[in-house]
N, C-alpha and C positions, 0 to 999 in steps of 0.2 A: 921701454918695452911697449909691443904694440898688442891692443886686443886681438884677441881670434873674434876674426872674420862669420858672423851668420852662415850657417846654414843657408847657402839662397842657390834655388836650383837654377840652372842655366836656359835659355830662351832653349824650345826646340827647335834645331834646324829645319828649314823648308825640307830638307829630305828625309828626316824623319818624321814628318810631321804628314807627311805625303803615305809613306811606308806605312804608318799607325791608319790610317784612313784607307789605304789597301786593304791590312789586317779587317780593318769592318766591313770590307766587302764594297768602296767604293773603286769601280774599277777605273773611271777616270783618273783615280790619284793613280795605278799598278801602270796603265797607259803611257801618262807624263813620266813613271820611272824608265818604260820602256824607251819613252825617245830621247830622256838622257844619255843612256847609257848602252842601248845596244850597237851603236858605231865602235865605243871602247871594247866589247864583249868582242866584238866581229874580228877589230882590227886583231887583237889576241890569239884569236882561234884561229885566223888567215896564216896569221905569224907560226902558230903551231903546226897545223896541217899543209901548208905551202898548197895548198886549193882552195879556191871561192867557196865553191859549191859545198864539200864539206864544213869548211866555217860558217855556213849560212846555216846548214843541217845543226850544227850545234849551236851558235846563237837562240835559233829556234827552240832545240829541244831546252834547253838554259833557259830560258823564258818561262814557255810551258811548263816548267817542271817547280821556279819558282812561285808560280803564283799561290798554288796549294798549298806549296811548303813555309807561306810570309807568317802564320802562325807560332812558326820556330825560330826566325830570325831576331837575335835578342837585341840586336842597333847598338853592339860595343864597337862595332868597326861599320866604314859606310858600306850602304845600300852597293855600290857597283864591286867593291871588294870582296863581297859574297856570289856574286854573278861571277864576276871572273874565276873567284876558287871552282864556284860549280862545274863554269864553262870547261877548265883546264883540267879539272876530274872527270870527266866526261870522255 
């Protein structure tokens, strides 16, 4: 029989650890999330509306609209998983 395992919490990921540092208002870290991830947001929204320019409009307003909201984003799923749901709600 093997013991149980410590209590040991896990490293935080670079992205959430970027995310948490948004949350305090540095916008460098919300920045770096942006050019992760707004090619992935775009290509989604392009794929949805079959136009640039409205996938562009929504990327945008999906950005905009996350920054305010990183307060509520609890980091059980990643950082670009919530952009997309936003984007594709939108």
């Amino acid at each position: 029989m093997t013991a149980i395992q410590p209590n040991v919490s896990e490293p935080v990921s670079d992205e959430l650890a970027l995310v948490q540092a948004a949350k305090g208002g540095d916008v460098s870290s919300f920045e770096e999330l942006v050019r992760r991830y707004d090619r992935n947001v775009f290509r989604i929204a392009q794929h949805i509306t079959q136009n640039r320019q409205a996938a562009e409009d929504v990327v945008q307003d999906t950005l905009l609209n996350a920054y305010p909201t990183l307060t509520h984003f609890p980091g059980q799923c990643k950082f670009v998983t919530a952009l997309v749901s936003a984007a594709v709600t939108h």
